[in-house]
Every structure is written in C-alpha cells, then in structure tokens.
N, C-alpha and C positions, 0 to 999 in steps of 0.2 A: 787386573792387568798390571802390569811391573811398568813402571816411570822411571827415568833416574831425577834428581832434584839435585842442583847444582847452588852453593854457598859459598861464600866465597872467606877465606880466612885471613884474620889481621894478626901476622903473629907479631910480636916486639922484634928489639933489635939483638936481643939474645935470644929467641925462637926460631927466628929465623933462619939463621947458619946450621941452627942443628936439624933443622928440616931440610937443607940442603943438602948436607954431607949425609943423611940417612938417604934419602933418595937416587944418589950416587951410588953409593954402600950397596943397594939393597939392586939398584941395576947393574952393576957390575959382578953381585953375586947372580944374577938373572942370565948374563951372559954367560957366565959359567958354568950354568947348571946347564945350557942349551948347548953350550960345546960338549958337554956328555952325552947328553940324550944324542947327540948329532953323531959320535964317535962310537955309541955303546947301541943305540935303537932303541934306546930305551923310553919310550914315551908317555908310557901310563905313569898315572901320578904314584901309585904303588912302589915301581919298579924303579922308577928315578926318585924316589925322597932314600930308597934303603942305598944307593948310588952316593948320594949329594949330602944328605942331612947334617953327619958331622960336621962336614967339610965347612958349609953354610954356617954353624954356627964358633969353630973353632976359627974357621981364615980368616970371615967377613967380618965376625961379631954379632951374626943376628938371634935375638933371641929364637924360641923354641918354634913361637904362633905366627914370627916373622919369615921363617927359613919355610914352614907348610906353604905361608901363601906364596911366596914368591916361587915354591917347587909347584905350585897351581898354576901361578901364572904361566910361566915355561909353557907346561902343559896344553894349557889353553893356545897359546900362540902357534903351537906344531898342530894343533888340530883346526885352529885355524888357515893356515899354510895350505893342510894337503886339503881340507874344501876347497878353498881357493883354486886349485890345480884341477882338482875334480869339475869344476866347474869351466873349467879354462878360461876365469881368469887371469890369469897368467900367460896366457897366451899357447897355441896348441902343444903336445909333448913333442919337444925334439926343437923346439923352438929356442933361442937366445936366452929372452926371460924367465922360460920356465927352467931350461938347465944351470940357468944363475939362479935362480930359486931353490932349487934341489940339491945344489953341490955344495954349499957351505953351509954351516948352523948360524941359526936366530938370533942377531947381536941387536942387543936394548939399549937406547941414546939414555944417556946418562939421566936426561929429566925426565924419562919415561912414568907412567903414572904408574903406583904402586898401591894393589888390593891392601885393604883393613879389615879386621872383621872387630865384632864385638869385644872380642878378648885382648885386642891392642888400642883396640880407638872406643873410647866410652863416650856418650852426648851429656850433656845437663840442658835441656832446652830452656829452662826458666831464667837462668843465667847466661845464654849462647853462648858455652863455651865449651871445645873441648877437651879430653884428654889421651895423648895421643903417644905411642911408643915409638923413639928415636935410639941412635944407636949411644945416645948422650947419656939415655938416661928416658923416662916418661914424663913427658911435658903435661905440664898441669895447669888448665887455666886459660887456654889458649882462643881467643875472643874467633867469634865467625860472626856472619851477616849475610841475610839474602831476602827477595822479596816475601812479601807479607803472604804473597797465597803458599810458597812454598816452604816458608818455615811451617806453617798451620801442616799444611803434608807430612813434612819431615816427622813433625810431632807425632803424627796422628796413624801414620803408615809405615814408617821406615821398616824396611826387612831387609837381611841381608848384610853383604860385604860394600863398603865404603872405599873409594879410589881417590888418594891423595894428589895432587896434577898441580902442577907449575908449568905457566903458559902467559908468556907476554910480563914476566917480572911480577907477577901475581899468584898469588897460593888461592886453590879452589879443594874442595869436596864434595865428592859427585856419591851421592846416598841412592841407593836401591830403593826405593819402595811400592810395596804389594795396593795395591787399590781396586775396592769394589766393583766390580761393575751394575751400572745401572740395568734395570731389564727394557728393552728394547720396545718401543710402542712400537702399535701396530700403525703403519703411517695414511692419512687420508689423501695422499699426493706425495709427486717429488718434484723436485729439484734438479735438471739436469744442468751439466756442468760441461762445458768444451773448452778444453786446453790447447794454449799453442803459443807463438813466441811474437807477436805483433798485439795480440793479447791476450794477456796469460790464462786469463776466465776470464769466460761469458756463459750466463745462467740463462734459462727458460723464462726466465722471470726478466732480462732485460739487461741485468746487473751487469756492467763489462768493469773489468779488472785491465787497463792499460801497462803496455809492458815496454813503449818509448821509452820512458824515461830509465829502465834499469836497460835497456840497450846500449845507449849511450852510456850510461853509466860501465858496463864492460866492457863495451871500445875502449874508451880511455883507459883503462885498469890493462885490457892488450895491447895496446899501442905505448905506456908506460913501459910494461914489462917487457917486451919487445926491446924497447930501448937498453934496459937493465942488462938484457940478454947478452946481447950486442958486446958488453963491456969484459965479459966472461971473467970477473972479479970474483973473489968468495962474500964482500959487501956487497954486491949488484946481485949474487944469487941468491943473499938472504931477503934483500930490501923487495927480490922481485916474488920469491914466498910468501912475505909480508904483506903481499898487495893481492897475492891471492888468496892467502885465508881473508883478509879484508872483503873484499867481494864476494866470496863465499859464505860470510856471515850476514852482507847485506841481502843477497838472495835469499837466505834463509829466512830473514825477518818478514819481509815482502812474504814469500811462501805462508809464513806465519799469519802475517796479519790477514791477507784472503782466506783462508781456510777456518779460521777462527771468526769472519765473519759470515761467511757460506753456513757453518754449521751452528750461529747463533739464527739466522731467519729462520733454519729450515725444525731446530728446536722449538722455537715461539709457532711456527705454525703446524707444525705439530706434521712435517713429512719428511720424507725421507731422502736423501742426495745418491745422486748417478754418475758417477766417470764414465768414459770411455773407457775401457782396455788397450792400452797402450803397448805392448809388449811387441817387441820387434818394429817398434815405428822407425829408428834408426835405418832397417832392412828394404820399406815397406816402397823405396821410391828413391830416385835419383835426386840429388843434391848439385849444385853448383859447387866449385870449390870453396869461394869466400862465404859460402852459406856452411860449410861442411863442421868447421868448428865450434860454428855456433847452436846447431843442433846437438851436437856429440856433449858440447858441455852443460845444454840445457835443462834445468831441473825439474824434467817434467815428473818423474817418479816422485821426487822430491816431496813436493805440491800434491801427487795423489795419499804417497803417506801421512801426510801430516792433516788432511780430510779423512783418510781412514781414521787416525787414535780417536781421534778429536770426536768424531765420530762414538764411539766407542765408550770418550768418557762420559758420553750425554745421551748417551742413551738412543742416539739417533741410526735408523735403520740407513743401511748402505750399501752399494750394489755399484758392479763394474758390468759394462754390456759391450756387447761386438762396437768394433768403431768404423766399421767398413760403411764407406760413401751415407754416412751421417752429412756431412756436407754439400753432397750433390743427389739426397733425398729432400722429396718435397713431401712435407708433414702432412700436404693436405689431399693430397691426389695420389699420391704415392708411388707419381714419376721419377724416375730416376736415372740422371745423365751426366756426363763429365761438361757436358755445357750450360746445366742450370748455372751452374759458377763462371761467368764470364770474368770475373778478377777475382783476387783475395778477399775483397772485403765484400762483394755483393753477391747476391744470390736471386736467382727468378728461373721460375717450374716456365719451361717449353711449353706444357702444356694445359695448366691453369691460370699459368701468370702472377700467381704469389712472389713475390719481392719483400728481401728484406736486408738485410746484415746477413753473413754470411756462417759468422760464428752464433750468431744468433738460435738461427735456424737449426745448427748444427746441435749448440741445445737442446732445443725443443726436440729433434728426432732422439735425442740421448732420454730424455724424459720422458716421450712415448715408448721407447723399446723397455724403458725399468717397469711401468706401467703393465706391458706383458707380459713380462718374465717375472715381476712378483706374483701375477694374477696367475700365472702359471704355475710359480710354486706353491701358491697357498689355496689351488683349486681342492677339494676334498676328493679323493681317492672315490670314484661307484664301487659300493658292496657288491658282490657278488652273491646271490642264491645258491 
C-alpha cells in the first residue's frame, strides 16, 4: 500500500532563498504551461510537454527533469478538475461554480508544492540530508528531520516522486512510499464501531470516545472566525484561514488518535472492526439550521478512512455494514422501533426491556450485522453433483 511520509527540512540561511525563488519559478512556469493546455486542449502529458518544453526551459530556467515534472503536474491538475465536475463536485453543470470552473485555466499560488523525482532530489539517509535541484544551481547537503518510525519507512520503502511544500514558514517533503501489506487473519470476533458527533466512537466493547470537548473547541474556532469575517480585511481573511487549517489539524489528530487505538485492541485480540456505511448520512434526515453546519463539516468519513489504512497496515480484517436503525434495533429481541430511543443518549427494547446507552447499542448491532455478513461470505459454496 502507498503512504506519503512527511520530514520536514532545515535548510541554512543560503538554502533557503534558493528554495524559494525555485518554487516561485517552477509555479509560475506551472501557470503557463496550464494557460496553454486551457487555450490549445491540449492536456495529455504528450501533447502539452511537445507544446511547452522549450519554452519551460529557455523563459523559466528549468532544467530538462524539472520542466517533465512540472508539464505532470499541469496534467494531473486538469485531470483532477474535470473528476471533480464529473462528480459534481463543483456543483451541477450550468451552475456558478462549475462555469467558473471551466472558463479559465489552472493558475498555481506561487508556494504551491512542486513534484521531485529521483533524478533532481537524491536521499543520503545515514546523513539526513538531501540533495535537491534549484534554479540556483543543486543544493548539496541540505539537513532534514522527522519522526523515528517515519525515517526507518522513508529508508526502507520510499518509491516514487517527492513533493517539496512550504506551509506555515516551514519547508517539508512529503516522500511516496510502497509498503507491504500484511496478510489479513482470519478474525475470532469483531469490534463494532458507531459514529456520531456527541460521540465520536463507541465500540461493542463499551469504549466511548467523547466528542464535548472538540465541540467546543470548534465553536470557538466559528465564533473567532465569524468575527474575523466581519472585518472583511485581507489580514482578517488570512488570520481566519489560519484558524481553520488549525482545527482541521486538531480534528485530524483526535481522528488519529481513536482509530489508532480501535485498531491496536482489535489487533491484540486478534478480530476484526465494523463501521457503519455512512454514505448519504448528510441526505438521510432533517437537520435544524444551527445543527446544519455542524454536520456538513463533520469528519465522519475522515475517522472511517483513517480505521480503514490503519486497518490495512496491521493486517486487521474490516467491513462496512447497512447503518439503517442500528440505533433503534434491539440486539436481543430484535424489536425494532423509532421509540426504543426515547432521547439521544438512551436506549430501551418496547418490548424486552433491554436498556442501555444508545450509542452503545448501536455498536453492538454494528457488531452483529459484520458477524453475518462475514459468516456470509466465507460460507463454502455446496458442490453440486
């Protein structure tokens, strides 16, 4: 499975400018490879490098392996776009966003991150340092640093192209690497898992994962930004971007650290983890208005990917199942009604009387249903005479 592994680089005070102005250089020739493909159609990598090539390395300056990746990158970004459209994210055709989508070409912010491949960025791992092509000139020596499991990675897996990124006055390189996968046990149980925004997981097993505290924590971060809004300054619109990659990293860690302990219990006991299927939850029901934002931005996907990989790297089996009135099924009797759920938090069967926690429950039915649907798929086919 492909990982990216993220280091972070310490260049001098003469390294650094020259990573600047290539970065600029090499977005700026980006922008104008994409006002051609936009003016000619031209969007295979073929047809736009016989387009672009000279141009790239006589106007810009870029060398030969610098001018391919960046007539890749282009590439990738228009094919990225019309998915996009395809998919309507972008909103339906005929729409605002999608015709401002479609009417101009792909223009690259000047720190936009720029592919590397082997032939312009070399590693020396024993040394942490790299050596990296500028428009300066090839910088030699250049110190990096990152955690302890993901150098041992970098080392041991890197494949591929490397993406140079400046983000937050900080120089990073974000390395591709191919990684084995483990082969999958067959599981003696599982682990159902039920998601939602009062808490984020609660497992079969009892485990709840509280999600108070990051609520508050993105009111504040809305109610901040809100104010920033207000000021309609180009300092108030940075400061109020600022605040939300900030919370978007904190989510992410949260997301992290659940998933990474869900899929250590459920490794040690040797079973398997169950989401719900989530897909159209947005659709699946009316919303309040001050509820409405908080759904839309809620990482529930988020939180199922990151129990997928994780999943994946350990070798733990995994399974999505129907999510329909999981909540308002009773595990034990197998009543099922919109009034076993007399509030959000509690739960009790009409007709056996089972009480519990609500998410709890929900669980547990998440846990029974992977239960049949492995037993289901891994029933052995009757021969036939």
């Amino acid at each position: 499975m492909k990982v990216v592994v993220q280091v972070k680089l310490l260049p001098d005070a003469v390294q650094a400018p020259a990573l600047e102005a290539t970065l600029r250089m090499v977005n700026r020739a980006a922008s104008h490879a994409a006002a051609v493909a936009f003016h000619t159609g031209k969007t295979s990598r073929n047809d736009l490098q016989k387009e672009v090539y000279a141009g790239l390395k006589a106007d810009f300056g870029l060398s030969a392996q610098a001018a391919v990746r960046t007539v890749k990158k282009v590439v990738d970004a228009y094919a990225t776009l019309r998915a996009n459209m395809r998919a309507g994210n972008l909103g339906p055709e005929g729409s605002k966003r999608h015709r401002k989508a479609e009417s101009k070409p792909i223009v690259f912010r000047a720190d936009a991150a720029q592919p590397y491949d082997d032939r312009i960025l070399s590693w020396q791992y024993d040394a942490r340092t790299v050596s990296i092509w500028t428009t300066a000139g090839r910088l030699k020596g250049v110190r990096y640093t990152g955690q302890p499991d993901h150098l041992k990675t970098l080392r041991e897996y890197r494949r591929g192209e490397t993406d140079l990124m400046y983000r937050g006055g900080k120089w990073f390189l974000l390395a591709v690497c191919e990684i084995p996968e483990p082969q999958v046990y067959q599981p003696v149980d599982w682990i159902g898992v039920d998601r939602g925004t009062t808490n984020l997981a609660t497992t079969s097993d009892g485990a709840n994962y509280q999600g108070r505290r990051l609520t508050r924590y993105r009111r504040w971060h809305t109610k901040k930004r809100g104010e920033l809004q207000v000021k309609k300054t180009r300092s108030a619109k940075r400061r109020a971007r600022r605040r939300a990659r900030r919370e978007s990293r904190h989510a992410s860690h949260i997301n992290h650290r659940i998933s990474k302990e869900v899929v250590a219990v459920a490794q040690r006991t040797r079973r398997g983890i169950a989401l719900e299927q989530l897909d159209g939850i947005r659709e699946r029901g009316t919303a309040s208005r001050d509820q409405r934002a908080r759904l839309s931005s809620w990482p529930f996907a988020q939180l199922g990917a990151f129990v997928a990989y994780k999943c994946r790297r350990a070798g733990v089996p995994y399974l999505e199942v129907d999510a329909r009135y999981t909540s308002q099924h009773c595990p034990r009797c197998g009543h099922t009604a919109r009034n076993n759920r007399p509030s959000r938090d509690h739960f009790r069967c009409r007709r056996c009387g089972l009480a519990g926690p609500a998410d709890h429950v929900a669980g547990v039915n998440v846990r029974d249903r992977a239960r049949s649907a492995w037993a289901f798929v891994n029933t052995p086919v009757p021969q036939r005479n």
